[in-house]
C-alpha positions in Angstrom: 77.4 193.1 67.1 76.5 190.1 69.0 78.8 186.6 68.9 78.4 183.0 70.4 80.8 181.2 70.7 80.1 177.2 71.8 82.3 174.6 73.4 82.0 171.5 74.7 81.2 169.1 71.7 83.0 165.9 71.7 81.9 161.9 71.0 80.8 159.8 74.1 78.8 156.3 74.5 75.6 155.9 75.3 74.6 156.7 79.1 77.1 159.3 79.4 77.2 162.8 80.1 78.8 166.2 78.8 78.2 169.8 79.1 78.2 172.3 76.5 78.6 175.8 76.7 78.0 179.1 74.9 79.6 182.4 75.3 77.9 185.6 74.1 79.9 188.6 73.7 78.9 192.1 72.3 76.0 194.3 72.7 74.9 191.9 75.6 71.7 193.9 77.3 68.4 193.7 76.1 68.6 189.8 75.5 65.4 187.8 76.6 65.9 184.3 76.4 68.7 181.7 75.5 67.9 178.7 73.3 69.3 175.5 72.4 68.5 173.6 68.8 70.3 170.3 67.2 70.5 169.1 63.7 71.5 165.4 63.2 72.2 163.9 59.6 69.8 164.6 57.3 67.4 165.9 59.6 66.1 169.3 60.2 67.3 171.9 63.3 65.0 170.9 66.4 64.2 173.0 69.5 66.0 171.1 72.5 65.6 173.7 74.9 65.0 177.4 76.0 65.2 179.5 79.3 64.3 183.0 79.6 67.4 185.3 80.6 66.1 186.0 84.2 65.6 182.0 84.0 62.6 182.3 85.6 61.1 180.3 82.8 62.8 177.2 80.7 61.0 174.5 78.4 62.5 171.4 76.7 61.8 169.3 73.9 60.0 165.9 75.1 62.6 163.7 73.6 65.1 165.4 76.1 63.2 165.9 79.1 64.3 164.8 82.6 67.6 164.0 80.9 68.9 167.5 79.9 69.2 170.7 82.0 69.6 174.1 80.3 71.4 176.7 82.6 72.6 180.3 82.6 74.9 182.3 84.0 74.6 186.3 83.4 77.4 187.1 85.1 79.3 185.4 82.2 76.6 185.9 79.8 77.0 182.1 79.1 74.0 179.6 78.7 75.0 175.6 79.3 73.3 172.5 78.3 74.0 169.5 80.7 73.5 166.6 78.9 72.8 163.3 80.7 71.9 159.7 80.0 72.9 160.4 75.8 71.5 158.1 73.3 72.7 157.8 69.9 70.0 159.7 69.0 70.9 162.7 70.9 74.2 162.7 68.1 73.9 165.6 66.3 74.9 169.7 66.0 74.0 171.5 68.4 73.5 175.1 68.4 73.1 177.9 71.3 70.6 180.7 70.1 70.2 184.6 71.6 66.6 186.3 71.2 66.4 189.7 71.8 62.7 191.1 70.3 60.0 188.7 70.5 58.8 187.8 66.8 55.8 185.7 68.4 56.7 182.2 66.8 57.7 181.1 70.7 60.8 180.1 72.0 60.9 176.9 70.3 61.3 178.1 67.2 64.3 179.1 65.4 62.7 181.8 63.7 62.4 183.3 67.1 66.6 183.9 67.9 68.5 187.0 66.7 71.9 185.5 66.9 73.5 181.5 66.8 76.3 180.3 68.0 78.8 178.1 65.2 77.8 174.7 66.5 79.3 171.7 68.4 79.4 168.4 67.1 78.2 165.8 69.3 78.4 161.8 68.3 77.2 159.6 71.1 77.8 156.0 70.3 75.8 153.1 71.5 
């Protein structure tokens, strides 16, 4: 069995910066890629960002680009989300993501992930 465990969340004002982090632990091998998603208030989960697990390969969502950095470290089987210049848009609940067998929706789907992590709350304030 595969867990994620995330931590990190916290409230900020706009133009600041945080890391979050997420911790897999279990039947580790075989994993593919690492993804990121957020779901604000009354909004749907949305793809923030993805890398593959040799991180040869990462994509972000356009509303985060250039101001977000998705990292991994295998070593700890962690994935990170640097978060810079936050909006109050950027408030929301974000959630790390594991994919082991490709499903073919792409990585910036959430159908794509095998296994979430329980979410961090993060309120930016303007």
């Amino acid at each position: 069995q595969v867990r994620l465990v995330q931590s990190g969340g916290k409230s900020l004002q706009a133009g600041d910066s945080l890391r979050v982090s997420c911790e897999m632990s279990g039947h580790t091998s075989n994993a593919y890629a690492w993804g990121w998603f957020r779901q604000g208030p009354g909004k749907e989960r949305e793809f923030v960002a993805t890398i593959t697990w040799n991180g040869k390969n990462s994509e972000y969502a356009g509303s985060v680009k250039g101001r977000f950095v998705i990292s991994r470290d295998n070593s700890k089987s962690t994935v990170y989300l640097q978060m810079n210049a936050l909006k109050p848009e950027d408030s929301a609940v974000y959630y790390c993501a594991v994919q082991f067998s490709a499903l073919g929706y792409g990585l910036g789907r959430s159908e794509e992930y095998d296994f979430w992590g329980q979410g961090t709350q993060v309120t930016v304030s303007s």
